[in-house]
C-alpha positions as CSV (number, residue, x, y, z in Angstrom):
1,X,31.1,37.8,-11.2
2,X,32.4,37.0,-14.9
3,X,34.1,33.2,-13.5
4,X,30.9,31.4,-13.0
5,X,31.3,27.7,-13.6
6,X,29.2,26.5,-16.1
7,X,28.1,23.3,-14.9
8,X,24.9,21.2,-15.5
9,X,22.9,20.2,-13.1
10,X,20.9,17.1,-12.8
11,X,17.4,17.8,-11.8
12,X,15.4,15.5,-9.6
13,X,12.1,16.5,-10.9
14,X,11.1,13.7,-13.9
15,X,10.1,14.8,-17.3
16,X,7.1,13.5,-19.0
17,X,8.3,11.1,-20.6
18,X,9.9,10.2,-17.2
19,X,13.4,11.0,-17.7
20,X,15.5,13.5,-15.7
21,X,16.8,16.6,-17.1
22,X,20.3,18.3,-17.3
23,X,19.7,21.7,-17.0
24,X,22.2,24.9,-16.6
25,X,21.7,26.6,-13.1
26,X,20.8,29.6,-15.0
27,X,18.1,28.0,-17.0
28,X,16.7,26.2,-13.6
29,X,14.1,29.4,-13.1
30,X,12.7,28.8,-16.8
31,X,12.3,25.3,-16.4
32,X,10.1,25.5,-13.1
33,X,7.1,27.4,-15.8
34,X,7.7,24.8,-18.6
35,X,6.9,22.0,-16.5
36,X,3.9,23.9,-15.7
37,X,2.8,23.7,-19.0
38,X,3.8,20.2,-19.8
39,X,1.7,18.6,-17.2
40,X,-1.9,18.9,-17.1
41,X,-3.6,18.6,-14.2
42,X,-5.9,16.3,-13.4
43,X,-9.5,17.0,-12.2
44,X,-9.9,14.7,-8.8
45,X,-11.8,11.4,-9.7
46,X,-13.5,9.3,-7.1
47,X,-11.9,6.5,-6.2
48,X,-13.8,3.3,-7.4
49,X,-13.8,0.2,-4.5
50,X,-15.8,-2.1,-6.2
51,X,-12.8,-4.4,-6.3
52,X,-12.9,-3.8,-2.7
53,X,-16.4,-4.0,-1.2
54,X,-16.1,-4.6,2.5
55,X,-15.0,-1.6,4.4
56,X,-13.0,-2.1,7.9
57,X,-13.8,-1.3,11.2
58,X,-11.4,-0.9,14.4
59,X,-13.0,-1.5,17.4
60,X,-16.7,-0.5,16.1
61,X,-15.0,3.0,14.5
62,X,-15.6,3.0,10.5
63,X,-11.6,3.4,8.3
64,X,-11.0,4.5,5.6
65,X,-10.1,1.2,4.6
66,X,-11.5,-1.2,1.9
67,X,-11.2,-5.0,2.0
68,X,-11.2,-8.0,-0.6
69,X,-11.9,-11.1,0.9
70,X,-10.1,-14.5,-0.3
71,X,-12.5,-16.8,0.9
72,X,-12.2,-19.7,-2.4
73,X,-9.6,-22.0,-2.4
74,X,-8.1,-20.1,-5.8
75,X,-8.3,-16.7,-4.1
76,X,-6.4,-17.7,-0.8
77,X,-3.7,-19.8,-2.7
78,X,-3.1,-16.3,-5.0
79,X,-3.6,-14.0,-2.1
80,X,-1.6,-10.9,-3.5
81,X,0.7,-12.4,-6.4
82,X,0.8,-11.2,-9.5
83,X,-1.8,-8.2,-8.1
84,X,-0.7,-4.8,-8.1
85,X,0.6,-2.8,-5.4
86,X,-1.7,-3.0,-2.4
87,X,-2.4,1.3,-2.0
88,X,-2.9,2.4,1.8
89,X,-6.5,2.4,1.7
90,X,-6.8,-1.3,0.9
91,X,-6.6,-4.9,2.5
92,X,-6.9,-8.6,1.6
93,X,-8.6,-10.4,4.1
94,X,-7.7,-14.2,3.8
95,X,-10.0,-16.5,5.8
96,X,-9.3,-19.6,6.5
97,X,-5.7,-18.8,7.1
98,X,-3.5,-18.9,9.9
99,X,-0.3,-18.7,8.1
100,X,0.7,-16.7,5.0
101,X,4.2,-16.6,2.9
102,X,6.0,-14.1,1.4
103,X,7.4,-16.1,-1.7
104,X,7.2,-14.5,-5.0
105,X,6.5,-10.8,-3.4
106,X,8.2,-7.5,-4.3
107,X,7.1,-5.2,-1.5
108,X,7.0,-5.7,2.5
109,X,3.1,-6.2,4.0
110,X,1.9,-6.0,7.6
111,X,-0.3,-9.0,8.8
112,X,-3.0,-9.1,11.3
113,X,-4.0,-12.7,12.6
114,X,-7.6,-12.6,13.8
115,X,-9.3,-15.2,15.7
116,X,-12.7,-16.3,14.8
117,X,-14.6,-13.3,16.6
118,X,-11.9,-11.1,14.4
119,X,-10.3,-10.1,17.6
120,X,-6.7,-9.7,16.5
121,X,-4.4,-11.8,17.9
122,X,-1.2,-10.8,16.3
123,X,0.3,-8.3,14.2
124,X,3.5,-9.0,11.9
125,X,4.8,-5.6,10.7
126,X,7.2,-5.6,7.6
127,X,7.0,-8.5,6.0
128,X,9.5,-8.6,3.6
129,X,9.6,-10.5,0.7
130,X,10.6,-14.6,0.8
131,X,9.7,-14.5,4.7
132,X,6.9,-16.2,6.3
133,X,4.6,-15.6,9.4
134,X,2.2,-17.9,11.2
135,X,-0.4,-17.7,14.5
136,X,-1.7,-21.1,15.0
137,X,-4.7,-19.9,16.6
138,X,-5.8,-17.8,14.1
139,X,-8.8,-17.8,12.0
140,X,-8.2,-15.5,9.5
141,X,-5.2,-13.0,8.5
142,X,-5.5,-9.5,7.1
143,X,-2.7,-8.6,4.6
144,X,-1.9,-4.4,4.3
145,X,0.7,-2.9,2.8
146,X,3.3,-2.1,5.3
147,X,2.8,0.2,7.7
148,X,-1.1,0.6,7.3
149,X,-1.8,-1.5,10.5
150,X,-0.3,0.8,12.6
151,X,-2.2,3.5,10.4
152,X,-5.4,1.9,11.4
153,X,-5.0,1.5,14.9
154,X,-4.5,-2.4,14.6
155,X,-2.8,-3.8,17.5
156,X,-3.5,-7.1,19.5
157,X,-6.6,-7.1,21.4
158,X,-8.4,-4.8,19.0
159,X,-11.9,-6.1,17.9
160,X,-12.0,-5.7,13.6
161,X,-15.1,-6.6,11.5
162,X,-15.9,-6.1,7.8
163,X,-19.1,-4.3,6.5
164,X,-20.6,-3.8,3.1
């Protein structure tokens, strides 16, 4: 079939130096092996929580969750500005707080509202950005990236405590 088009192609696979490629479709095959040999892998590392040294439990059963705790005036007036990306393994607990806002964010979080036996009282999935969320009768309020409460079992009713 001599009246193959010879179009390029763009590639959704990034380059190292983070760019996408235009590639022929009859180079595609070659590429796949050079970005084999780009890349190196990289031997596992273990995951270093001493940033986070509480670790969550759902009613009494251990998660592979890690908490900060905001207990200083400072720390619960920052809460997560200007921190990086909360990852799915990792929570801000804020306590006193029975309110938290949204301004200044760049990513949605899910809030839990805990009373002072750290029953949880409320749950507030998707935060977005420039919103707000309040339970009057809360205690304290756990802040997770979204979609992590409902990763961890964390609905209201559900008894959470934090353990070194």
């Amino acid at each position: 079939m001599g009246g193959a088009a010879h179009n390029p192609v763009r590639c959704c696979s990034a380059t190292p130096s983070g760019q996408d490629r235009l590639r022929s479709p009859d180079l595609l095959g070659g590429w796949v092996s050079a970005a084999v040999s780009t890349f190196q892998l990289k031997q596992p590392t273990t995951v270093d929580h001493s940033e986070f040294p509480l670790r969550l439990q759902v009613n009494a059963v251990a998660q592979d969750c890690y908490v900060k705790e905001a207990a200083s005036v400072w720390r619960r007036l920052r809460g997560l500005l200007f921190s990086p990306r909360l990852k799915p393994d990792q929570a801000l607990w804020i306590r006193p707080c029975n309110s938290i806002h949204m301004l200044g964010m760049r990513y949605a979080i899910d809030v839990a509202f805990l009373d002072g036996n750290g029953v949880v009282l409320q749950v507030n999935r998707c935060v977005a950005p420039g919103r707000m969320a309040t339970c009057w009768k809360a205690r304290s309020a756990l802040e997770m990236i979204s979609g992590a409460c409902e990763t961890h079992g964390i609905r209201p009713g559900a008894k959470l405590s934090m353990n070194r």
